[in-house]
C-alpha positions as a LaTeX table, in Angstrom:
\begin{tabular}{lrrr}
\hline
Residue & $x$ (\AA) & $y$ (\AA) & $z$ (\AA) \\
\hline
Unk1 & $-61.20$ & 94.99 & 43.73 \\
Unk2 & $-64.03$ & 92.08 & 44.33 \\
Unk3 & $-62.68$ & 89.08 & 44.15 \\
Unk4 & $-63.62$ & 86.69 & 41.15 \\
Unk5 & $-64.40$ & 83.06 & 40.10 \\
Unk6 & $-64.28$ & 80.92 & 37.14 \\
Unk7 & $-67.92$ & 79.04 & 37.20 \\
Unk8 & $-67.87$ & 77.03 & 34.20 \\
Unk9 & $-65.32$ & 75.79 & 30.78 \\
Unk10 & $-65.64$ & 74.01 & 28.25 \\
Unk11 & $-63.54$ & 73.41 & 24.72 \\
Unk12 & $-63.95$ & 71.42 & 22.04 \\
Unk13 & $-61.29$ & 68.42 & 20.39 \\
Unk14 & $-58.44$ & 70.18 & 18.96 \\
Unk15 & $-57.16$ & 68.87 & 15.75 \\
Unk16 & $-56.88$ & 69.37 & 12.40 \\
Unk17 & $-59.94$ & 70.54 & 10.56 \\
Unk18 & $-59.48$ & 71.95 & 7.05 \\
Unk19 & $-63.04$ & 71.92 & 6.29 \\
Unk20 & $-65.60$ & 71.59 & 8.92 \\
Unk21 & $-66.35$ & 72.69 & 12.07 \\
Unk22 & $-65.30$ & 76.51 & 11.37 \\
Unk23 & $-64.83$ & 79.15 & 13.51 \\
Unk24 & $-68.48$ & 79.94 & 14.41 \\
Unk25 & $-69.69$ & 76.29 & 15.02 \\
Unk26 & $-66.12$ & 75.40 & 17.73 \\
Unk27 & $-67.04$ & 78.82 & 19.45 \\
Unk28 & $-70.49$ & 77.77 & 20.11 \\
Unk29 & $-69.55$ & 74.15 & 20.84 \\
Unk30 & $-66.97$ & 75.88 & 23.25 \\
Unk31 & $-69.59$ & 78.42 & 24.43 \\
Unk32 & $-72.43$ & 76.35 & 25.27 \\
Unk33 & $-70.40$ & 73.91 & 27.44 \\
Unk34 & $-68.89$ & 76.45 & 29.56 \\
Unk35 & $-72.37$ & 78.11 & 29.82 \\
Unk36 & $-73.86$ & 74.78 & 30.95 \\
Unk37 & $-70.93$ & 73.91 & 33.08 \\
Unk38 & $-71.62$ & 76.89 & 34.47 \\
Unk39 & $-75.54$ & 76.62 & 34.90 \\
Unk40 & $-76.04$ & 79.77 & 33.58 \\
Unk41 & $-78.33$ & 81.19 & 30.62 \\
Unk42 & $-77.60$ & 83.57 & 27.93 \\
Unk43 & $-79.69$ & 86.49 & 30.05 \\
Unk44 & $-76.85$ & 85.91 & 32.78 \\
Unk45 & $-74.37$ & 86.89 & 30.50 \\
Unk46 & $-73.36$ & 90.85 & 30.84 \\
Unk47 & $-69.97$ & 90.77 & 28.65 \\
Unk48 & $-68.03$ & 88.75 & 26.28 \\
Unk49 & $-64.19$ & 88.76 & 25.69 \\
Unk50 & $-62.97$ & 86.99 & 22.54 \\
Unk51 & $-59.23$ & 86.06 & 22.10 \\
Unk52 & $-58.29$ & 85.63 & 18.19 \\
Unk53 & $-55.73$ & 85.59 & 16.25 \\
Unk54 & $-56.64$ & 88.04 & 13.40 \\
Unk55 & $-52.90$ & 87.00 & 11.65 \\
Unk56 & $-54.17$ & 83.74 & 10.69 \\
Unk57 & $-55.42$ & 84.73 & 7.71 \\
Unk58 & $-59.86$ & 85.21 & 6.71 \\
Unk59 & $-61.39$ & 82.29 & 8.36 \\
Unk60 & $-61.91$ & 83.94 & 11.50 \\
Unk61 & $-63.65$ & 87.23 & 10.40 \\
Unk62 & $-63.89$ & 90.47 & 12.52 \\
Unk63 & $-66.41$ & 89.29 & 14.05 \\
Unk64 & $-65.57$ & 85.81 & 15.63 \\
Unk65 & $-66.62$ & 86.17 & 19.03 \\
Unk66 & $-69.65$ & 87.87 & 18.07 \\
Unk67 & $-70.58$ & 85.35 & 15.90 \\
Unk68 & $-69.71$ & 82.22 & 18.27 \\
Unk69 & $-71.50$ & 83.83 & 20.74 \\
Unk70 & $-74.86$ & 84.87 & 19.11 \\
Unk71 & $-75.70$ & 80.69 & 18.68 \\
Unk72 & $-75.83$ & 80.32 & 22.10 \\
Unk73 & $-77.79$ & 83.62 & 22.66 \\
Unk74 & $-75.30$ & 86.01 & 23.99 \\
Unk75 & $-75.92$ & 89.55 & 22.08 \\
Unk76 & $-76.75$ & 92.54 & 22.73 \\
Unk77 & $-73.77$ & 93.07 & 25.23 \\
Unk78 & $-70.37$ & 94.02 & 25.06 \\
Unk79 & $-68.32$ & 91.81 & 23.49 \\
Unk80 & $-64.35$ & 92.69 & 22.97 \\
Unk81 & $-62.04$ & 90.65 & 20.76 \\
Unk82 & $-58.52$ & 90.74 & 22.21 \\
Unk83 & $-55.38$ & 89.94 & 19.75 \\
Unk84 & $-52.02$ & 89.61 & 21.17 \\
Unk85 & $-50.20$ & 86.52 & 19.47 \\
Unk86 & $-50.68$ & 83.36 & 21.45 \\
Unk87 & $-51.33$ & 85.19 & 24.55 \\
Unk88 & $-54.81$ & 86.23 & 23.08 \\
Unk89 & $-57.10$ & 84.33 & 24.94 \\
Unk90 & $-54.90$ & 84.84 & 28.14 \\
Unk91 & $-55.48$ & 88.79 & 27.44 \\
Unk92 & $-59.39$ & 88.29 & 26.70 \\
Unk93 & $-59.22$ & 86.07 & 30.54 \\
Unk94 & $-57.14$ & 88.91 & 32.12 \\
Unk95 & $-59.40$ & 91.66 & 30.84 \\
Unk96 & $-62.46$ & 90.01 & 31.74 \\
Unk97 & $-60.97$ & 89.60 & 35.52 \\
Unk98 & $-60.43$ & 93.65 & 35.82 \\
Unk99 & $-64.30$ & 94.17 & 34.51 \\
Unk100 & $-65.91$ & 91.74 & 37.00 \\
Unk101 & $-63.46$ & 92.26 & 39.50 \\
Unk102 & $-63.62$ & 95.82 & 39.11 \\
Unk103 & $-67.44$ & 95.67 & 39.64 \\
Unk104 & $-68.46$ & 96.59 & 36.31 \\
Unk105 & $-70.23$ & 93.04 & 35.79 \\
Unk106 & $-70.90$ & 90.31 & 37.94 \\
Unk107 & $-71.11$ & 87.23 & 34.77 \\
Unk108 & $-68.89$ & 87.37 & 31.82 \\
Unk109 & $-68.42$ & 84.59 & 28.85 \\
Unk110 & $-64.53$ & 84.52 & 27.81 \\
Unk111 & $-63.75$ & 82.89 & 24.35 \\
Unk112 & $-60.63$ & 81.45 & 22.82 \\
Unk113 & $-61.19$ & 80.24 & 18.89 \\
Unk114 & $-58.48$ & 79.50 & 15.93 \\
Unk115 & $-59.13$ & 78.20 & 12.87 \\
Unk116 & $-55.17$ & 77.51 & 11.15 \\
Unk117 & $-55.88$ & 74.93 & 9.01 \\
Unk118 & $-57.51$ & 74.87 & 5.38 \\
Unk119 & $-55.49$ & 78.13 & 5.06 \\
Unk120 & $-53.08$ & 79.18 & 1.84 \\
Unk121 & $-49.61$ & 78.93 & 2.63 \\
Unk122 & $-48.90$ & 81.99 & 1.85 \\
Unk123 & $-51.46$ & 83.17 & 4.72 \\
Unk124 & $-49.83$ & 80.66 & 7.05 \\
Unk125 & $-46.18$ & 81.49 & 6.84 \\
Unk126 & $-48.29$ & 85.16 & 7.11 \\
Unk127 & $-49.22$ & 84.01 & 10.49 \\
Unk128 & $-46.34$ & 82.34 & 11.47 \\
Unk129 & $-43.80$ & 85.73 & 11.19 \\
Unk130 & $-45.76$ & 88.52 & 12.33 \\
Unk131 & $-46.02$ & 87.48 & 15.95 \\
Unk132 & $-42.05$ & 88.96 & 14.94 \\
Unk133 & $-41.44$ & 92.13 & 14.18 \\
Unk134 & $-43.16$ & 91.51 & 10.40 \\
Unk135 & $-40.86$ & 94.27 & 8.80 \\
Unk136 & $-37.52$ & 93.76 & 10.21 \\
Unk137 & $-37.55$ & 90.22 & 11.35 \\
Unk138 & $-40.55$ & 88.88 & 9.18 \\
Unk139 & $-39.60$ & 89.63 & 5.79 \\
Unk140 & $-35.58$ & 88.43 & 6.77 \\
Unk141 & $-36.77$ & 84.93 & 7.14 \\
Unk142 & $-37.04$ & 84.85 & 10.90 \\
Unk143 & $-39.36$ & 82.31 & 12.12 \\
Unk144 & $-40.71$ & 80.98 & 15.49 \\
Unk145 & $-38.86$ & 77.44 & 14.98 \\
Unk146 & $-35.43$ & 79.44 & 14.08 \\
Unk147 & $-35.93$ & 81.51 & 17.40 \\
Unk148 & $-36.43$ & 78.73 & 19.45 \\
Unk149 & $-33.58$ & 76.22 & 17.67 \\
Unk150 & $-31.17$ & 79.53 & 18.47 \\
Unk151 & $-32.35$ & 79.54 & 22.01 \\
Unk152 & $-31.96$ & 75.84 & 22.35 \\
Unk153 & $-28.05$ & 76.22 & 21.18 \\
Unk154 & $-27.10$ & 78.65 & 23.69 \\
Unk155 & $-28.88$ & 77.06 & 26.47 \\
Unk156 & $-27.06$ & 73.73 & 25.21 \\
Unk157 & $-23.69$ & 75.05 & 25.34 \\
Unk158 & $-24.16$ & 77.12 & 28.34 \\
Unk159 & $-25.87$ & 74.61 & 30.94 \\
Unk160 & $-24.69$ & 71.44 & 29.15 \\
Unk161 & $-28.73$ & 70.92 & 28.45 \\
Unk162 & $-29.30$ & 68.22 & 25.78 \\
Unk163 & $-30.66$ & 67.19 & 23.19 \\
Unk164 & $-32.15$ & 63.94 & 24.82 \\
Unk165 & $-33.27$ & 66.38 & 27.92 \\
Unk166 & $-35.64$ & 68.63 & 25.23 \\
Unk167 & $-36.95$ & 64.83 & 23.27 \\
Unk168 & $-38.32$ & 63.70 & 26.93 \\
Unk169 & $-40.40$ & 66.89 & 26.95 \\
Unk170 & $-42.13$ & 65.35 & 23.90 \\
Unk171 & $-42.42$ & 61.92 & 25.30 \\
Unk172 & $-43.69$ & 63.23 & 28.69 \\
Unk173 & $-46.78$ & 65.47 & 27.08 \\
Unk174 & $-47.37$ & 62.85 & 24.61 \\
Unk175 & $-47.71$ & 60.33 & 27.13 \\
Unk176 & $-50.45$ & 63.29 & 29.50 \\
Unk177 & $-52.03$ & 63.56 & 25.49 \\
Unk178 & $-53.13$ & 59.96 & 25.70 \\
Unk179 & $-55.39$ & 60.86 & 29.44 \\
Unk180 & $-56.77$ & 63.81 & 27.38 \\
Unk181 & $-60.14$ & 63.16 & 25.05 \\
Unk182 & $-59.37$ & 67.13 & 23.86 \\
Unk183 & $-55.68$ & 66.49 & 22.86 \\
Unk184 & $-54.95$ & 66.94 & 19.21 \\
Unk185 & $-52.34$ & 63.98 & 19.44 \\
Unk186 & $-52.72$ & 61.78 & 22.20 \\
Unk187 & $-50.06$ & 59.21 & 20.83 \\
Unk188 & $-47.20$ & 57.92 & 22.42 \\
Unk189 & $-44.05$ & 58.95 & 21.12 \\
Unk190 & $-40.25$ & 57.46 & 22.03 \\
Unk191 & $-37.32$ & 59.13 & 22.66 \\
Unk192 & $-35.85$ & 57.82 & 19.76 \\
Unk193 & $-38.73$ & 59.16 & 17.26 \\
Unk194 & $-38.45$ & 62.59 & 18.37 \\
Unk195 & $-34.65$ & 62.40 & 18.11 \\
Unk196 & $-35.16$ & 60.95 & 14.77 \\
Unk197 & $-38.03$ & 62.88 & 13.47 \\
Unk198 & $-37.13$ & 65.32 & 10.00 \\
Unk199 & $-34.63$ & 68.48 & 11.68 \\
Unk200 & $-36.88$ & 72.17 & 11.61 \\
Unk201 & $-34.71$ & 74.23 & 12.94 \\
Unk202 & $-31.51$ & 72.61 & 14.48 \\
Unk203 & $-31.52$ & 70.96 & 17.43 \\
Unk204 & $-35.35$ & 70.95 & 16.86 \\
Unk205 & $-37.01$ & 68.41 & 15.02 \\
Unk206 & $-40.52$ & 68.13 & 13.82 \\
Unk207 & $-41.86$ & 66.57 & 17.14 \\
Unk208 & $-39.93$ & 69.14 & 19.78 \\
Unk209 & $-42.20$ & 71.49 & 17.84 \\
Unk210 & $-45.82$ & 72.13 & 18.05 \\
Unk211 & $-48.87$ & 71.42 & 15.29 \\
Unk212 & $-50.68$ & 73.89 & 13.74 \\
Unk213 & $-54.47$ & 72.88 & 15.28 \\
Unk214 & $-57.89$ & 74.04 & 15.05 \\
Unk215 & $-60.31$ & 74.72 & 18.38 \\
Unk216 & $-62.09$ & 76.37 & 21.16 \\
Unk217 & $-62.07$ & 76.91 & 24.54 \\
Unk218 & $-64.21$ & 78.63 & 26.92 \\
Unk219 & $-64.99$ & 80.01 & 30.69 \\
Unk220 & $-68.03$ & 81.81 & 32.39 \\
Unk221 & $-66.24$ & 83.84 & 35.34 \\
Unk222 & $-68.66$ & 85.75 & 38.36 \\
Unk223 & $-67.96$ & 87.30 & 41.23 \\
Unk224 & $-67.79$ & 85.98 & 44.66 \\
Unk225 & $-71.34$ & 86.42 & 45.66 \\
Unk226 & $-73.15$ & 85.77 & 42.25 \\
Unk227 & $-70.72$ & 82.68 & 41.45 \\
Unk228 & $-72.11$ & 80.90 & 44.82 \\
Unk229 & $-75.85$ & 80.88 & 43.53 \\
Unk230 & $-74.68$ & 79.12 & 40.37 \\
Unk231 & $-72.01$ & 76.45 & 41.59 \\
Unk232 & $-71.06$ & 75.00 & 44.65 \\
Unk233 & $-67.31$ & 74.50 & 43.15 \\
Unk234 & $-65.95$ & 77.82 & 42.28 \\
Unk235 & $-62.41$ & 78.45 & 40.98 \\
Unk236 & $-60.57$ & 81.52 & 42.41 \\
Unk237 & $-58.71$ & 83.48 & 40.17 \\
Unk238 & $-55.74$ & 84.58 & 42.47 \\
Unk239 & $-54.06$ & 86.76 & 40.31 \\
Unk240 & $-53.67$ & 87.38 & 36.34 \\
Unk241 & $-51.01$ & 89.53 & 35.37 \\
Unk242 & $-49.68$ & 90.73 & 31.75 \\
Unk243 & $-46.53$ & 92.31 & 31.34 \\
Unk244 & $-44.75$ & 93.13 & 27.66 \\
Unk245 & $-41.64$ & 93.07 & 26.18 \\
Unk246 & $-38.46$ & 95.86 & 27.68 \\
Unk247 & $-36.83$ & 94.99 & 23.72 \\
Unk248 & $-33.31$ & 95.83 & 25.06 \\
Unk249 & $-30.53$ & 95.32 & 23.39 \\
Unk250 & $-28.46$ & 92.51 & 25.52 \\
Unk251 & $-30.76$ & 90.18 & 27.01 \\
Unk252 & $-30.01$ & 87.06 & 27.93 \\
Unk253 & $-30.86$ & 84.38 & 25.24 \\
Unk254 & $-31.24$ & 81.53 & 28.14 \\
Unk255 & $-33.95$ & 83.37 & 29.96 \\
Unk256 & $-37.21$ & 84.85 & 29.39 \\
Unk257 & $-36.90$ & 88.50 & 31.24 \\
Unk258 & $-40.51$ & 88.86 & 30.10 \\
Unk259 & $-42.04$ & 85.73 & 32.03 \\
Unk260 & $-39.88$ & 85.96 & 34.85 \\
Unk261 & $-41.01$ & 89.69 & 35.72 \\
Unk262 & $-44.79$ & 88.70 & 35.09 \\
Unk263 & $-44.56$ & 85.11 & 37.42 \\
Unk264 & $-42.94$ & 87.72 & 40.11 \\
Unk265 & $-46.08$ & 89.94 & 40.20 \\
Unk266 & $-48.45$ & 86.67 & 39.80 \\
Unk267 & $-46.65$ & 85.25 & 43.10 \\
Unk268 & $-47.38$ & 88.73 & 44.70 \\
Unk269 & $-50.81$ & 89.17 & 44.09 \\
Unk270 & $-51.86$ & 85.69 & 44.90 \\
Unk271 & $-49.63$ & 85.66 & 48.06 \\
Unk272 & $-47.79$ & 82.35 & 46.62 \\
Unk273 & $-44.35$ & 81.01 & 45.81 \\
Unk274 & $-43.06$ & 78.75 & 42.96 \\
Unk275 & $-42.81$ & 75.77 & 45.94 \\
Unk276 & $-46.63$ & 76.04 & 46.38 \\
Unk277 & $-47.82$ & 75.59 & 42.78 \\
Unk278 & $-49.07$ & 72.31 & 42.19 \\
Unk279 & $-49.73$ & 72.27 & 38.24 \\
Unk280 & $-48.71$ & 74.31 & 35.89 \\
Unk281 & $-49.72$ & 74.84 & 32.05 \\
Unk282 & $-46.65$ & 76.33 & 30.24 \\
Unk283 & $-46.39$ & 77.86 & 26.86 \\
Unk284 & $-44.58$ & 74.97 & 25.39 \\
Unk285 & $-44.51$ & 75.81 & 21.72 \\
Unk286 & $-41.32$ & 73.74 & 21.49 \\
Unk287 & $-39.49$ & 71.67 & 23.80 \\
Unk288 & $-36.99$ & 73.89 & 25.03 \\
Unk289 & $-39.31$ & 76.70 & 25.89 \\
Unk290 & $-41.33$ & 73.91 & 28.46 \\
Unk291 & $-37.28$ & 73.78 & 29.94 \\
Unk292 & $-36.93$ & 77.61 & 29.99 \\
Unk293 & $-40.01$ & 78.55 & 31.01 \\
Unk294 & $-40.06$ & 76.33 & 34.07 \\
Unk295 & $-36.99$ & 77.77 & 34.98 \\
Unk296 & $-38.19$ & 81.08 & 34.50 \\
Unk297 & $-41.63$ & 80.41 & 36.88 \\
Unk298 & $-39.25$ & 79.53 & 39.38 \\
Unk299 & $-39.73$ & 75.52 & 39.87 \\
Unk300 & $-36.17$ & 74.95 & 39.13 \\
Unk301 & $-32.76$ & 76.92 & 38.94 \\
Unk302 & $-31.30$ & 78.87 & 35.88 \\
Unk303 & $-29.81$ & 75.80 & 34.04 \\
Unk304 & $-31.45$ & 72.92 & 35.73 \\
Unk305 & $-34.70$ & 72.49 & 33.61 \\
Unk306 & $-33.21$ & 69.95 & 31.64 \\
Unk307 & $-32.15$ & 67.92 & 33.99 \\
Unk308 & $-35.69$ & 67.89 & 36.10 \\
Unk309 & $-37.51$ & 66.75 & 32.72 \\
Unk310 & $-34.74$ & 63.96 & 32.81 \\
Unk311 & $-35.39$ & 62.67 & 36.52 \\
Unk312 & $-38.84$ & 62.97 & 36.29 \\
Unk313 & $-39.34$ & 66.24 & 38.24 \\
Unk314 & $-42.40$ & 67.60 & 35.92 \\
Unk315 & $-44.27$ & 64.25 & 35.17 \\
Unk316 & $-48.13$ & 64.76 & 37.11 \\
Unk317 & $-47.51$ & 64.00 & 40.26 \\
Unk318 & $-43.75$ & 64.93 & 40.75 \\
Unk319 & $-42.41$ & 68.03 & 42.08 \\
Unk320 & $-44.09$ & 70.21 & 39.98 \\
Unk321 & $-46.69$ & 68.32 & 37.76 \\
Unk322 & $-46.14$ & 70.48 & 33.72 \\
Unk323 & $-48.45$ & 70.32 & 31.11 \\
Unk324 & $-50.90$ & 66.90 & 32.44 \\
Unk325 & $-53.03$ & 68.44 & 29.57 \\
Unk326 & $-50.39$ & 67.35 & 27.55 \\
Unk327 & $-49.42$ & 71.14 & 26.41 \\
Unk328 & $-49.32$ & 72.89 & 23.16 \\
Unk329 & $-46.58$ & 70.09 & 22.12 \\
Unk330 & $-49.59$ & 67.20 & 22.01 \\
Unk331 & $-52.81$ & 69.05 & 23.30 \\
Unk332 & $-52.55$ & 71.24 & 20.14 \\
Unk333 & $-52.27$ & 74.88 & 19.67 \\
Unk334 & $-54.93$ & 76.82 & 18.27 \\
Unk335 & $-53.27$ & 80.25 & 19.21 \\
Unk336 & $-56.00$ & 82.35 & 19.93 \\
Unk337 & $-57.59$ & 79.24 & 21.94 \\
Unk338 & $-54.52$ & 78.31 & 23.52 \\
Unk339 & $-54.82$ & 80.68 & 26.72 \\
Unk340 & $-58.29$ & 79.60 & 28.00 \\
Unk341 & $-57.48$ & 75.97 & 26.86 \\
Unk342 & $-54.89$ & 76.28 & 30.07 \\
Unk343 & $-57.31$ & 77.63 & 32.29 \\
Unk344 & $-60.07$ & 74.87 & 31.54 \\
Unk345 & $-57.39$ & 72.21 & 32.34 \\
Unk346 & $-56.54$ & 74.07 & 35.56 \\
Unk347 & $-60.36$ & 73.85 & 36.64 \\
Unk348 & $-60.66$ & 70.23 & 35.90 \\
Unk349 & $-57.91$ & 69.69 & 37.75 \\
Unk350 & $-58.46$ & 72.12 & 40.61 \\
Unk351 & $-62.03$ & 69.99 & 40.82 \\
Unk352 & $-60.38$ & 66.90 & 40.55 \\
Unk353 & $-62.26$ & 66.15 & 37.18 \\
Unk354 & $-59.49$ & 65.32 & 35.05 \\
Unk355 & $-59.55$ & 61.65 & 35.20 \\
Unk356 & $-56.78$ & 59.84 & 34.34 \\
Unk357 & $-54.19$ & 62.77 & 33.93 \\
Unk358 & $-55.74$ & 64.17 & 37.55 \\
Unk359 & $-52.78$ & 65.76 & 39.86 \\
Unk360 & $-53.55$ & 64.18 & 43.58 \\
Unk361 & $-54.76$ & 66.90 & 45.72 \\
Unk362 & $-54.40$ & 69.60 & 43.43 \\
Unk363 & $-55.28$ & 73.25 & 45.17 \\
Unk364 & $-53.29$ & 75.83 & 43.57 \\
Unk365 & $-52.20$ & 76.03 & 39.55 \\
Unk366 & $-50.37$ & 78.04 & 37.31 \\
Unk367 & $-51.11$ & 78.88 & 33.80 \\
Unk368 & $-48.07$ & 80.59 & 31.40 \\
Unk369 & $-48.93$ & 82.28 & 27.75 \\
Unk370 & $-46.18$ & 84.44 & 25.86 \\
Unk371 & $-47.12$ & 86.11 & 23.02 \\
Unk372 & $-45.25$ & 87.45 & 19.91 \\
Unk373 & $-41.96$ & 87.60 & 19.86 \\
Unk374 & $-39.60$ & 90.65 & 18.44 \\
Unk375 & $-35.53$ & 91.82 & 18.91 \\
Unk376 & $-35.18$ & 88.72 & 21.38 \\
Unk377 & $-37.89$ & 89.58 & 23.72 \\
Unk378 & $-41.44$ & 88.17 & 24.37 \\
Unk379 & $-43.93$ & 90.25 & 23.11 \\
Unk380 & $-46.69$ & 89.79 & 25.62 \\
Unk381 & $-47.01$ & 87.22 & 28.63 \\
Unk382 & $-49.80$ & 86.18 & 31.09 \\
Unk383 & $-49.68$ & 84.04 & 34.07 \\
Unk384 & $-52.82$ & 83.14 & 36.03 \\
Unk385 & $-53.12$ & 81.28 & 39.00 \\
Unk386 & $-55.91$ & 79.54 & 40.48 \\
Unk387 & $-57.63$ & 78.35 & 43.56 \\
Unk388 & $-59.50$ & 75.64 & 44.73 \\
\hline
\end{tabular}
């Protein structure tokens, strides 16, 4: 296996954006920054991976990643659209990694694109229960809040984790939102408006949860001898590693089995531990998963994540710096952009061009997608880690 590089990203604002841009216009926006980040042209290109959402109803088409990519010139290549829940984009990135790394290209254009607004309900709360299993779970009502507010009880009652502990989640990537000209909302919020903000799913309110957004995001990855006549600061992917769901029958609602079997592998192949990741973007779709998750990764102990959001343990900077992008919670969460959103944030940071929000000294990072979610397991999950 050759080893492999991320050259260039780019991604557009996320937000909310019934109407205009659509799919095809973010993807190129998306597409052509990478690409010029990059410093390559369209006859560099040998591949394209596209990570989509198909779920989310007609916007995005069969053909998204085709499309996106044939206004900035890419066609006549391969071009592979990868759909696995929120992990999409994190799939397209992994599968992108074995081709180049495998020696079957040296340049390849990865693509992450959602369009969930300007949608029917009916096609949204579609989207929003088949990431479940859609005819058991789906059609009973079970929902991705209702998950999560069930996690949050038992983690409550058996670690004593609170409901102030999850709120500071919200403040803290609120607070990295404002640093972050992407970020869907980069607003402020207190601890007492999150506490106070309309209940979705007990002990979850409206802002421990994240927005439905629209977006792009993009990366150009090479190998190691082609990326060095395009850039003189490459990125090296150190490992990217996708495990699914075991769907047992007892697992432990306070852990994700899932994430902590993929991290595991991630540490192995990139010859890390937890203790030597800088940053790390974490699927946090709602406040408690940014708590279980870290525990999961291995930054803190089985109980503890709470109380490291409360003394400041994950702000940038800290112990473990989580979400400076400002995660899905205030960043936004396109799903299908979601995964490649991460890695962009890594590079910027790994290259020390994240401004404000920039982690001192940053050299290795983490990024953390779970997909889907079915019988108490994770469907799909991704970690990557990178390497100035």
């Amino acid at each position: 296996m050759r080893d492999v590089y991320v050259i260039g990203v780019g991604m557009t604002k996320f937000g909310n954006f019934p109407i205009k841009p659509g799919v095809k216009e973010m993807g190129e926006e998306a597409c052509f920054k990478a690409m010029k980040d990059a410093n390559v042209y369209p006859k560099d290109i040998e591949a394209g991976y596209c990570g989509v959402v198909a779920g989310a109803g007609g916007a995005q088409g069969p053909l998204a990643g085709n499309l996106a990519m044939k206004q900035v010139g890419v066609v006549g290549v391969p071009i592979t659209r990868c759909e696995n829940g929120c992990a999409s984009s994190s799939t397209a990135f992994r599968e992108a990694w074995i081709s180049v790394a495998a020696g079957l290209y040296d340049v390849v254009l990865v693509l992450g694109i959602e369009k969930m607004t300007g949608l029917p309900t009916r096609e949204m709360l579609k989207a929003m229960t088949q990431g479940s299993d859609l005819e058991i779970e789906g059609f009973m009502g079970m929902t991705f809040p209702g998950v999560f507010g069930m996690i949050a009880n038992r983690h409550m009652k058996e670690y004593g984790t609170t409901r102030e502990q999850m709120a500071m989640v919200s403040v803290k990537n609120h607070h990295n939102a404002t640093m972050n000209p992407h970020a869907h909302y980069p607003k402020e919020v207190s601890l007492e408006k999150v506490l106070k903000s309309p209940m979705i799913a007990y002990p979850l309110g409206l802002l421990d949860c994240c927005p439905i957004s629209d977006g792009a995001a993009a990366a150009v990855i090479a190998s190691r001898d082609v990326a060095k006549k395009f850039t003189d600061t490459p990125i090296k992917i150190l490992a990217a590693v996708q495990k699914s769901g075991t769907f047992l029958e007892k697992l432990n609602a306070t852990t994700f089995d899932i994430t902590v079997r993929t991290a595991k592998e991630a540490y192995r192949m990139a010859k890390v531990e937890p203790k030597d990741i800088d940053l790390a973007e974490v699927h946090d779709c709602f406040t408690i998963a940014e708590i279980l998750h870290n525990e999961d990764l291995g930054f803190f102990k089985k109980g503890e994540g709470g109380k490291a959001v409360e003394e400041g343990e994950t702000q940038i900077n800290a112990k473990v710096s989580i979400n400076p992008s400002g995660g899905l919670l205030a960043k936004g969460h396109p799903v299908g952009a979601t995964g490649v959103a991460q890695i962009c944030e890594l590079v910027w940071q790994l290259r020390g061009e994240a401004g404000a929000r920039q982690v001192d000294g940053a050299q290795i990072g983490l990024a953390h997608c779970m997909g889907n979610f079915s019988h108490g397991d994770g469907g799909t999950c991704n970690v990557t880690i990178l390497e100035r």
